[in-house]
Structure formats: C-alpha cells, structure tokens
PyMOL Python script that loads the backbone (N, CA, C, O; Angstrom):
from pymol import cmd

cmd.read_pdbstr("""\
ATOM      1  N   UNK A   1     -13.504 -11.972  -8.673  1.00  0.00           N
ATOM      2  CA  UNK A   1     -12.357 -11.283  -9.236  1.00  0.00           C
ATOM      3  C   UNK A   1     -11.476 -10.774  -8.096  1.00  0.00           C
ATOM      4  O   UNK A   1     -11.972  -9.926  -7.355  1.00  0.00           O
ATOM      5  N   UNK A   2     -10.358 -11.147  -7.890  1.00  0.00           N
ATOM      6  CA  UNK A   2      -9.101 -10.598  -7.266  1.00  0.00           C
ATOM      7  C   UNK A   2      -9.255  -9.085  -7.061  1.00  0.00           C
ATOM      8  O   UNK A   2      -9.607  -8.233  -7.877  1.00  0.00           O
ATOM      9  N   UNK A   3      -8.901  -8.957  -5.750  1.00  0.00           N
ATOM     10  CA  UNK A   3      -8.972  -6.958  -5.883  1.00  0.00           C
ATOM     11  C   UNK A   3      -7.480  -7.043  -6.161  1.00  0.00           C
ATOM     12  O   UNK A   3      -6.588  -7.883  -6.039  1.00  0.00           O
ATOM     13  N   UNK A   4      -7.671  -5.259  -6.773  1.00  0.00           N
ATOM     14  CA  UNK A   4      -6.208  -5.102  -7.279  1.00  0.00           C
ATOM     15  C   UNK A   4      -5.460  -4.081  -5.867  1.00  0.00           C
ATOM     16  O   UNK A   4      -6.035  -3.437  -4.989  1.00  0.00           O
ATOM     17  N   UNK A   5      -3.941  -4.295  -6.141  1.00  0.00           N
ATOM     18  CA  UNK A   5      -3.214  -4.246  -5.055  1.00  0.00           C
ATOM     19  C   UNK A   5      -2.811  -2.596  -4.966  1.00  0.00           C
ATOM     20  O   UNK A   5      -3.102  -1.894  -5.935  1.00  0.00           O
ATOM     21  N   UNK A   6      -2.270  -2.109  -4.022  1.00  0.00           N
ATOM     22  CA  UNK A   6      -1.690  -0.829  -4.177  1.00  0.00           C
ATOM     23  C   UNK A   6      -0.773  -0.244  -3.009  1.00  0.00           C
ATOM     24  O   UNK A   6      -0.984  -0.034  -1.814  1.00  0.00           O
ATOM     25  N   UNK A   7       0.131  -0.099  -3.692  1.00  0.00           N
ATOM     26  CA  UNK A   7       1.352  -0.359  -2.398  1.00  0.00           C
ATOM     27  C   UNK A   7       1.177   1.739  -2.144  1.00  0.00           C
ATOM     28  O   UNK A   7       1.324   2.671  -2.934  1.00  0.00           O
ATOM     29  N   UNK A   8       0.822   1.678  -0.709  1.00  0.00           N
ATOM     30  CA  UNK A   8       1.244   3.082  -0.354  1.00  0.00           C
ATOM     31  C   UNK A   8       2.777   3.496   0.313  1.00  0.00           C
ATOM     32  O   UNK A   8       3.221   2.935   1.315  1.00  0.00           O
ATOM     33  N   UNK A   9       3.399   4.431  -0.327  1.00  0.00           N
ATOM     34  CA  UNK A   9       4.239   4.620   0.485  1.00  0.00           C
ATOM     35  C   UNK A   9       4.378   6.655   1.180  1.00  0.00           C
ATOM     36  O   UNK A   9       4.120   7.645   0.494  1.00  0.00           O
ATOM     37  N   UNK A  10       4.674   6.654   2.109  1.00  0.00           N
ATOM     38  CA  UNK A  10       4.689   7.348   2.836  1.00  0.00           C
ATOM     39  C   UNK A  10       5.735   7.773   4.090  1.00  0.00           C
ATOM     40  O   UNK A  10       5.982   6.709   4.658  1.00  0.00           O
ATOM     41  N   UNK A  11       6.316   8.654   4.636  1.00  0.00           N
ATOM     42  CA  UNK A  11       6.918   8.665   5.774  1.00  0.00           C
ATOM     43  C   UNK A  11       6.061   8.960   6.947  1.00  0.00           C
ATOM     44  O   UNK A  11       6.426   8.614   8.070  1.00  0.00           O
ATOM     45  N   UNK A  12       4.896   9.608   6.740  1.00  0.00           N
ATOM     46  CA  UNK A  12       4.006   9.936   7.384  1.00  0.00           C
ATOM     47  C   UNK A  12       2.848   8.688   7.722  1.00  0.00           C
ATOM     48  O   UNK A  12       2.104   8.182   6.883  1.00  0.00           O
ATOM     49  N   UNK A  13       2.898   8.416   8.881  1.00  0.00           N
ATOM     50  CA  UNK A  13       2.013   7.409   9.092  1.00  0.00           C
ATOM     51  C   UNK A  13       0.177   7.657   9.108  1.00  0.00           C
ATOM     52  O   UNK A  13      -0.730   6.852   8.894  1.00  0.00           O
ATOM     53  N   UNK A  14       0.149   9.160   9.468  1.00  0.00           N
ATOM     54  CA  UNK A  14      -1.173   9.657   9.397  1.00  0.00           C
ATOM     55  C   UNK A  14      -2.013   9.521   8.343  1.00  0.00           C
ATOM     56  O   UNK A  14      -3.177   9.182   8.131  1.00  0.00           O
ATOM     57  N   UNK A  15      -0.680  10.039   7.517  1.00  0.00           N
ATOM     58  CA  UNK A  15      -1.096  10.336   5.921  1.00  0.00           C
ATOM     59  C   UNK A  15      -1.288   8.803   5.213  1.00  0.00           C
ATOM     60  O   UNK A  15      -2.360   8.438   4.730  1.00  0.00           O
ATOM     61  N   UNK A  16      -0.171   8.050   5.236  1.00  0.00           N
ATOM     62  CA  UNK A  16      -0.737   6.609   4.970  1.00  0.00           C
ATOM     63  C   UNK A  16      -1.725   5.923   5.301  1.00  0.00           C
ATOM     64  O   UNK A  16      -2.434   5.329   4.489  1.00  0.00           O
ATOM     65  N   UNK A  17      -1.855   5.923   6.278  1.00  0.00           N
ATOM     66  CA  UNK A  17      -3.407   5.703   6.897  1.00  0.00           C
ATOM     67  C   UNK A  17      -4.706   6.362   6.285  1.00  0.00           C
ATOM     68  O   UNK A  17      -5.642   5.570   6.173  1.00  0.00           O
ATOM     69  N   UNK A  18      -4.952   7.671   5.862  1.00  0.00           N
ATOM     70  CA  UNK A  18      -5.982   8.182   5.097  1.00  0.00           C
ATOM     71  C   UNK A  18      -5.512   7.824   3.768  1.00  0.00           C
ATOM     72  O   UNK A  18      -6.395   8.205   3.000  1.00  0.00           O
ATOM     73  N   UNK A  19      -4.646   7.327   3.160  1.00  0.00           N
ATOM     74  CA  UNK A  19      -5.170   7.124   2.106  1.00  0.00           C
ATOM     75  C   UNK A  19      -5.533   5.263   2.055  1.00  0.00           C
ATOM     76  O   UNK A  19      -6.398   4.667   1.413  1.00  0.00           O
ATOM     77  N   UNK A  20      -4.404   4.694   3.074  1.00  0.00           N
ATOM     78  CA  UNK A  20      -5.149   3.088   2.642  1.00  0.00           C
ATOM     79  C   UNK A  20      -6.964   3.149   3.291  1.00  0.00           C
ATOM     80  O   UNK A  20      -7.813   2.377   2.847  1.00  0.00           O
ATOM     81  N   UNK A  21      -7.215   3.994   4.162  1.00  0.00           N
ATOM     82  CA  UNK A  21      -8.332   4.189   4.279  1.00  0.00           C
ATOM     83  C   UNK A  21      -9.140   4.353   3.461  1.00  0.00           C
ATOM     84  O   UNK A  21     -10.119   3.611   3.544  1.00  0.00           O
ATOM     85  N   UNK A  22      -9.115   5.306   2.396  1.00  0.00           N
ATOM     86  CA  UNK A  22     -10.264   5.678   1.145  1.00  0.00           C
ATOM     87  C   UNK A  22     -10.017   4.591   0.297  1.00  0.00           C
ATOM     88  O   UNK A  22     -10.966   3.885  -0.043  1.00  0.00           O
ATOM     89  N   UNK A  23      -8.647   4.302  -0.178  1.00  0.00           N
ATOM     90  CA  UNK A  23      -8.839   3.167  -1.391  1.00  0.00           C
ATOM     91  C   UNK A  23      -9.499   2.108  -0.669  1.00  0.00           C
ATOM     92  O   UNK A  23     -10.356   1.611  -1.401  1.00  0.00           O
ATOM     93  N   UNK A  24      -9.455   1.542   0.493  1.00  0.00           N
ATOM     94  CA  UNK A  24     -10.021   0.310   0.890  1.00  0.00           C
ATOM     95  C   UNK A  24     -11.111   0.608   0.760  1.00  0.00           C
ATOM     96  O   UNK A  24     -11.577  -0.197  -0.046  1.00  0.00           O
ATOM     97  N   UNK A  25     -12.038   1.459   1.129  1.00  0.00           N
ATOM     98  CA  UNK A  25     -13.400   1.620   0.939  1.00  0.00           C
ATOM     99  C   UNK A  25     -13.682   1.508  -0.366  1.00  0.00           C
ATOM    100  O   UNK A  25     -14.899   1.493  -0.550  1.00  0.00           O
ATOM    101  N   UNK A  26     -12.935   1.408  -1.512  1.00  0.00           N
ATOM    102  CA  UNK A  26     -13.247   1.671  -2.763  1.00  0.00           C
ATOM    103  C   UNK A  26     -12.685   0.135  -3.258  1.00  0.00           C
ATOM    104  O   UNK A  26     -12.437   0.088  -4.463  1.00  0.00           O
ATOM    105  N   UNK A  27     -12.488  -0.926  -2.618  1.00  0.00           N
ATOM    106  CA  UNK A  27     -12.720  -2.063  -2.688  1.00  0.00           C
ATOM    107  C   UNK A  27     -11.035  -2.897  -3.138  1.00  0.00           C
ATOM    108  O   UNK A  27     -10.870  -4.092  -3.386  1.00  0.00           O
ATOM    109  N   UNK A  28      -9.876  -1.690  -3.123  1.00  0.00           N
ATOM    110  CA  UNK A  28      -8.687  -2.105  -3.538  1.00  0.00           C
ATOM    111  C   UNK A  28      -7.747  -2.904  -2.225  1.00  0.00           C
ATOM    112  O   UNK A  28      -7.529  -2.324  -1.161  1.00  0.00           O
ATOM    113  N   UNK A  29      -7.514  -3.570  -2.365  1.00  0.00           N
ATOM    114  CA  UNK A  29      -6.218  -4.190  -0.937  1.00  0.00           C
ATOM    115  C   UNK A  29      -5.115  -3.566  -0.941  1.00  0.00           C
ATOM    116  O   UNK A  29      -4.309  -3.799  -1.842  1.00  0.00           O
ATOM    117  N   UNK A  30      -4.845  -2.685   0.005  1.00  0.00           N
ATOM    118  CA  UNK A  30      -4.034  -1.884   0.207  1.00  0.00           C
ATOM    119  C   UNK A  30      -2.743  -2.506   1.408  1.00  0.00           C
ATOM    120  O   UNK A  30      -2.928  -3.011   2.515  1.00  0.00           O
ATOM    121  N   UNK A  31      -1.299  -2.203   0.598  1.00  0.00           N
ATOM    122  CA  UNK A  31      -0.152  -2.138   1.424  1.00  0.00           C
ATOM    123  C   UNK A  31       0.905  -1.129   1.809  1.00  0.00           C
ATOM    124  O   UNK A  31       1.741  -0.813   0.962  1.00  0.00           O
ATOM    125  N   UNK A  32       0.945  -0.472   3.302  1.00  0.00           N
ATOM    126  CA  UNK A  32       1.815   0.149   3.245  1.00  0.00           C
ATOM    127  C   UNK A  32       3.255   0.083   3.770  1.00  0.00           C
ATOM    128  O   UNK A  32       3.708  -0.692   4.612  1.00  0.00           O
ATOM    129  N   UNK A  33       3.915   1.114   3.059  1.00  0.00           N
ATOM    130  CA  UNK A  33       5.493   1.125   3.728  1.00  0.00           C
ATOM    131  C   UNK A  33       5.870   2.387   3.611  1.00  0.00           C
ATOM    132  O   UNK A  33       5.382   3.199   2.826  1.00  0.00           O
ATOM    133  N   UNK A  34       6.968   2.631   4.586  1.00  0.00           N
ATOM    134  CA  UNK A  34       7.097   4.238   5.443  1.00  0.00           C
ATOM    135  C   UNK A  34       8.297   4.382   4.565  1.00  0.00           C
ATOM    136  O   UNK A  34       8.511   5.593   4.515  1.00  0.00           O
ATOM    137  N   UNK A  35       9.191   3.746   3.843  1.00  0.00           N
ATOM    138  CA  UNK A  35      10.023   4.455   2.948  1.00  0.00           C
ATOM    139  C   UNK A  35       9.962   3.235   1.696  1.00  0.00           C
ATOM    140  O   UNK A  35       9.450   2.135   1.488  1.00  0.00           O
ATOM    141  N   UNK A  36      10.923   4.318   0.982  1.00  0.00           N
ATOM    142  CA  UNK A  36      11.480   3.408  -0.266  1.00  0.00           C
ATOM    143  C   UNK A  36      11.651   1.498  -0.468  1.00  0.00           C
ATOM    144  O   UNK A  36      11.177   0.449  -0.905  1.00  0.00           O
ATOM    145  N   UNK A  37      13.142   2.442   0.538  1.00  0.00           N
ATOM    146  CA  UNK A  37      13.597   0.668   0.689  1.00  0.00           C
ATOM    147  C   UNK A  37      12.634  -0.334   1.514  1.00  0.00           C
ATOM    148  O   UNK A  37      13.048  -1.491   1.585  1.00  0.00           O
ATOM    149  N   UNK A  38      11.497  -0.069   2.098  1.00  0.00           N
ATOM    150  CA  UNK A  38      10.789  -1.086   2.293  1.00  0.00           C
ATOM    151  C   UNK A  38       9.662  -0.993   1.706  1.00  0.00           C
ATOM    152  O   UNK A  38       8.824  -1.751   2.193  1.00  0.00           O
ATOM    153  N   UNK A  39       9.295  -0.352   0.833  1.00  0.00           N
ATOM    154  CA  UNK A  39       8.440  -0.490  -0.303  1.00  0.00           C
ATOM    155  C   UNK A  39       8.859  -1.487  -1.640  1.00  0.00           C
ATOM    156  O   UNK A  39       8.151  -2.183  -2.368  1.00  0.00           O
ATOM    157  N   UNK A  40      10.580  -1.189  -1.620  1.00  0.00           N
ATOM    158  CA  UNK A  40      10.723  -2.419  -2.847  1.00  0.00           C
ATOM    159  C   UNK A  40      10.807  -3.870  -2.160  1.00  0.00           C
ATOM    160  O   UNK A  40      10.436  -4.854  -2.800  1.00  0.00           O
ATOM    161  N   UNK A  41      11.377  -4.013  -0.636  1.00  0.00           N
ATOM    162  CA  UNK A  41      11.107  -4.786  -0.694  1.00  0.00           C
ATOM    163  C   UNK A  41      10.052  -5.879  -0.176  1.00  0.00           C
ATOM    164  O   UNK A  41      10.138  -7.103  -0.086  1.00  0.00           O
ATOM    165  N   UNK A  42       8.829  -4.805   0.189  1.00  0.00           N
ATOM    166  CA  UNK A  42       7.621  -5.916  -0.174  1.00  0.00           C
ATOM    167  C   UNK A  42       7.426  -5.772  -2.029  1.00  0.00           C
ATOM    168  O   UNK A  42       6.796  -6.798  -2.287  1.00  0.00           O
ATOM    169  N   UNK A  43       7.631  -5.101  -3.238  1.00  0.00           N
ATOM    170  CA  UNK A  43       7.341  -5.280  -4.392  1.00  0.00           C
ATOM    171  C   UNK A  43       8.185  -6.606  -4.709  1.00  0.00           C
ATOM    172  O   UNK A  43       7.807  -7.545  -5.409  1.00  0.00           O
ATOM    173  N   UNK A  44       9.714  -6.448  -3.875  1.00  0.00           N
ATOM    174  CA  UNK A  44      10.401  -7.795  -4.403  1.00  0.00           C
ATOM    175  C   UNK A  44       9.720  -9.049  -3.749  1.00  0.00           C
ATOM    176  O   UNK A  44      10.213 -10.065  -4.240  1.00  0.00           O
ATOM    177  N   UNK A  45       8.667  -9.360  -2.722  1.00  0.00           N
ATOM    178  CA  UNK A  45       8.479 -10.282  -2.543  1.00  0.00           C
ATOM    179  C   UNK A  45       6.795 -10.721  -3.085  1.00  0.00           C
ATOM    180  O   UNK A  45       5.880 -11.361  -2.567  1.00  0.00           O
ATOM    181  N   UNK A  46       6.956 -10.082  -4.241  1.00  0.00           N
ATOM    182  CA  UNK A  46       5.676 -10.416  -4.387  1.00  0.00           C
ATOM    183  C   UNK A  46       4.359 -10.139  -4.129  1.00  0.00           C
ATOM    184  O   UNK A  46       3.468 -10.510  -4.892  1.00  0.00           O
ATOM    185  N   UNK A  47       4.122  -9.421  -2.961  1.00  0.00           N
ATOM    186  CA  UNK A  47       3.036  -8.983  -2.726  1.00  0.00           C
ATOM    187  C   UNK A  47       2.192  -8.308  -3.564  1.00  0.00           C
ATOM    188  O   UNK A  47       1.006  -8.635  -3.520  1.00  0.00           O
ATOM    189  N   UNK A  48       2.704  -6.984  -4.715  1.00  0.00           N
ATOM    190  CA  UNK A  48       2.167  -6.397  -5.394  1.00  0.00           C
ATOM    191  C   UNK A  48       1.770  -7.100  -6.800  1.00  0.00           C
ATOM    192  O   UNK A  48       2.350  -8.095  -7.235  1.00  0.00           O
ATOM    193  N   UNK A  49       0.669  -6.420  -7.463  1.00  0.00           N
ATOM    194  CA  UNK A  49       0.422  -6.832  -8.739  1.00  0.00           C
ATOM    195  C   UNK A  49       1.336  -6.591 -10.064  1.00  0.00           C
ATOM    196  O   UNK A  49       0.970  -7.031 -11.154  1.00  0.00           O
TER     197      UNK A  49
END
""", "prot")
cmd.dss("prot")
cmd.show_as("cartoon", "prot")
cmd.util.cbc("prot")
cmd.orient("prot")
C-alpha cells in the first residue's frame, strides 16, 4: 500500500524538520515548503495526494 503524502508547510525550517521528522517515523512521506506559494506549487505538480 502507497504511504500517504503530507505536504508541511512552514517558514521555520527547524520547526519543519520536527515535524517531517515524527510523521516519517509514523510511516507517512513527507514534503516540505517554507511558504505558501511554494507549497501550491509542489500541490500543482502533483506531488500530493
């Protein structure tokens, strides 16, 4: 079964980092991006579920 995806976004790189940290341990594939506009556009390319 496909893990499910989860786009973090954050300005804080620390903070992004602890959390793709815990969800990965919890078996989800985690993506992050430091604002908005590059959060939609990895959602516009597909990456997310």
């Amino acid at each position: 079964m496909p893990k499910e995806k989860i786009l973090v976004v954050d300005d804080e790189e620390d903070i992004r980092e602890l959390v793709k940290y815990n969800l990965a341990r919890e078996g989800y594939k985690i993506f992050c991006a430091s604002s908005g506009e590059k959060a939609l556009k990895k959602a516009k390319a597909k990456l997310l579920d």
